[in-house]
C-alpha angles and dihedrals in degrees: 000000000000139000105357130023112085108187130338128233120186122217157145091041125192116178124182116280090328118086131214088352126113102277106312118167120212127200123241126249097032094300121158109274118267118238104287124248133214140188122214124167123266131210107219099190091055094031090229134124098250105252117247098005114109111163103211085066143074120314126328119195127208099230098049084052120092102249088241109058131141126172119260126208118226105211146205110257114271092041109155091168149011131198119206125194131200118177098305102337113096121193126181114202102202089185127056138265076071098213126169128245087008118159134217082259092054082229098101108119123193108251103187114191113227117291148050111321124189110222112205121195142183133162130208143203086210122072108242096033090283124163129001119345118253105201127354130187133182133206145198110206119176114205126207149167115257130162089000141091106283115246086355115184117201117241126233121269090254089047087046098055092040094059088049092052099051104030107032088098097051101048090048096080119210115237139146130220130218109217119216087258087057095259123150120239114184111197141155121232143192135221120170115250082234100055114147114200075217103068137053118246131200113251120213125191118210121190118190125207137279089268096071095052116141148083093267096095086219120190085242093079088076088043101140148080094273087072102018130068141354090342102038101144088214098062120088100273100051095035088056085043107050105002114201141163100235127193119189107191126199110238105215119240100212124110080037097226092062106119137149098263121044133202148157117308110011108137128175087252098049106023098171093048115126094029114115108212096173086061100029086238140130127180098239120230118240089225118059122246111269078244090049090050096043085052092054094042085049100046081059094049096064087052093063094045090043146048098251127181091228084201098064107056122150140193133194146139147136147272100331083010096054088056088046083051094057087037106055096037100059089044097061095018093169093069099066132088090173138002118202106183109188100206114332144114148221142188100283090215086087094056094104088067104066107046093112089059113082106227136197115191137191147206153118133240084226094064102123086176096046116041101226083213081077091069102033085056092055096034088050094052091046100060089037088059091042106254130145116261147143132210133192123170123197113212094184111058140059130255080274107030086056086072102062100041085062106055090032100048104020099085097168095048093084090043094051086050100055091048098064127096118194102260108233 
């Protein structure tokens, strides 16, 4: 639902012959009542009706929504259409799921503008809307901005980028955490200038590369296209779009095998033993790394200092960071609503941990640091176990360069994040 709506309230209602209930429809003349029918809202990047918000009830808010929704219509049995109309605009769905404003794609979102809209809806035992309706409903739904820049219009790529460019240090604010053992845990985070205590917002992880190890909290641990250029998701036009709270922690590089991920054999004196590059492999570790436990304790810390929506959050990051990505998440696999791991690996044996976890993962057959093996081996075992989980492989960039093809040309990656709900 981009650039415009905040939240949505339903209200004034009027719904057929039925009155206060969720979209019923009555006959005339004292006939028996037609099948009800009701509206909820639909995720169409996920292609599932969007838990706990009904929109003939109570108060929706824009940042605890998905940012590609659309209404459904739940319809009487024998249903072969349905016409929605909004304001002036009629579209007719021939194919469940019936969604409004749907395009031949399935990507089309509803983008109402503020305001009250009136939602129309009949449905038909004809294709094309064709006959007697079967079932109507109208609805009253009030849009407004919450949590999100008031009357915000969107800047143009070059201001955008711009705005990314001169101002991304300033709005990753420098802070360290104190783990429950005492340990120290620099990080950045992000909260949008627009945050509102009222409503939820998403949470994202991010976790840099070995490289970026310390205790310096240097700006180089968010050295990548999520945060820099046209698509930073912390510039105007992102933050509108897909509005989020962000911490970037700062892994320590003493002892010098401490890493985000931890496995069998890795000494101070040989930090990489025990992993198989040749195979993409490592034999996990039953305990987390120091750097693993302090990134869970911190990632509830910030639900306790701000208002989270415990359901959407996310986890991502790169190189080191990609295996901390497989490994944490399989570690506290109740936290996260997506995973996105940008070329690294894990040991495939806990596969079996994280298939409730929808998962996009990403590499490139010309990786000389990463061995792409390593994710062929745990996308395989997902999907042979069943699990949810995207792949895509580069064949014409570099371990790093793989990074920045992904935030800057995968433009339905963010929007495939933000639609996700951890699954109970």
């Amino acid at each position: 639902m981009a650039g415009g709506a905040g939240g949505l309230v339903s209200g004034g209602a009027s719904l057929g012959g039925g009155a206060g209930s969720g979209g019923v429809t009555g006959g005339s003349g004292g006939a028996a009542p037609q099948p009800s029918v009701t509206l909820s809202v639909f995720n169409v990047v996920t292609r599932e009706p969007v838990v706990g918000h009904d929109p003939t009830l109570g108060k929706l808010e824009r940042v605890e929504l998905p940012p590609s929704i659309t209404l459904l219509a739940n319809v009487p049995p024998g249903t072969m259409s349905v016409e929605f109309t909004l304001g002036a605009v009629v579209r007719v769905d021939d194919m469940a799921p019936f969604l409004m404003n749907e395009d031949s794609s399935g990507k089309a979102s509803w983008e109402p503008a503020v305001g009250e809209h009136m939602v129309s809806v009949k449905t038909f035992a004809q294709l094309g809307a064709q006959g007697a309706p079967t079932g109507t409903a109208m609805l009253t739904l009030a849009f407004k901005e919450t949590g999100l820049a008031p009357n915000f219009q969107p800047l143009s790529e070059a201001a955008n980028t711009s705005w990314a460019d001169a101002n991304v240090d300033d709005v990753m604010k420098p802070l360290e955490f104190t783990g429950t053992l005492g340990d120290k845990l620099p990080y950045r985070i992000f909260v949008p200038p627009e945050y509102d205590a009222a409503v939820k917002y998403p949470l994202v992880l991010f976790l840099h590369g070995r490289g970026d190890r310390g205790n310096d909290n240097r700006s180089s641990i968010y050295n990548s296209k999520l945060f820099h250029g046209a698509r930073s998701i912390v510039s105007p036009n992102f933050r509108h779009e897909f509005p989020a709270i962000i911490i970037v922690p700062q892994c320590p590089d003493s002892p010098s095998y401490h890493e985000w991920a931890r496995w069998y054999g890795s000494t101070d004196a040989q930090p990489q033993a025990g992993l198989v590059f040749a195979d993409g492999y490592y034999p996990s570790h039953d305990e987390p790394s120091p750097a693993a436990r302090m990134v869970k304790e911190l990632v509830d810390d910030t639900q306790t200092k701000f208002s989270v929506d415990a359901s959407r959050i996310y986890i991502t990051g790169q190189s080191m960071g990609g295996l901390g990505t497989w490994d944490i998440t399989w570690r506290w696999p109740n936290v996260w609503a997506a995973a996105v791991p940008l070329a690294g690996w894990t040991d495939p044996s806990r596969a079996e941990l994280i298939l409730k976890i929808p998962f996009w993962s990403f590499h490139s057959t010309q990786d000389a640091d990463n061995n792409v093996e390593g994710s062929r081996k745990m996308v395989d075992r997902l999907k042979i176990l069943g699990g949810t989980v995207f792949y895509t492989e580069y064949t014409d960039v570099n371990h790093g360069q793989t990074f920045d093809k992904v935030w800057s040309t995968e433009t339905d990656l963010l929007p495939w994040i933000f639609s996700h709900q951890r699954r109970p």
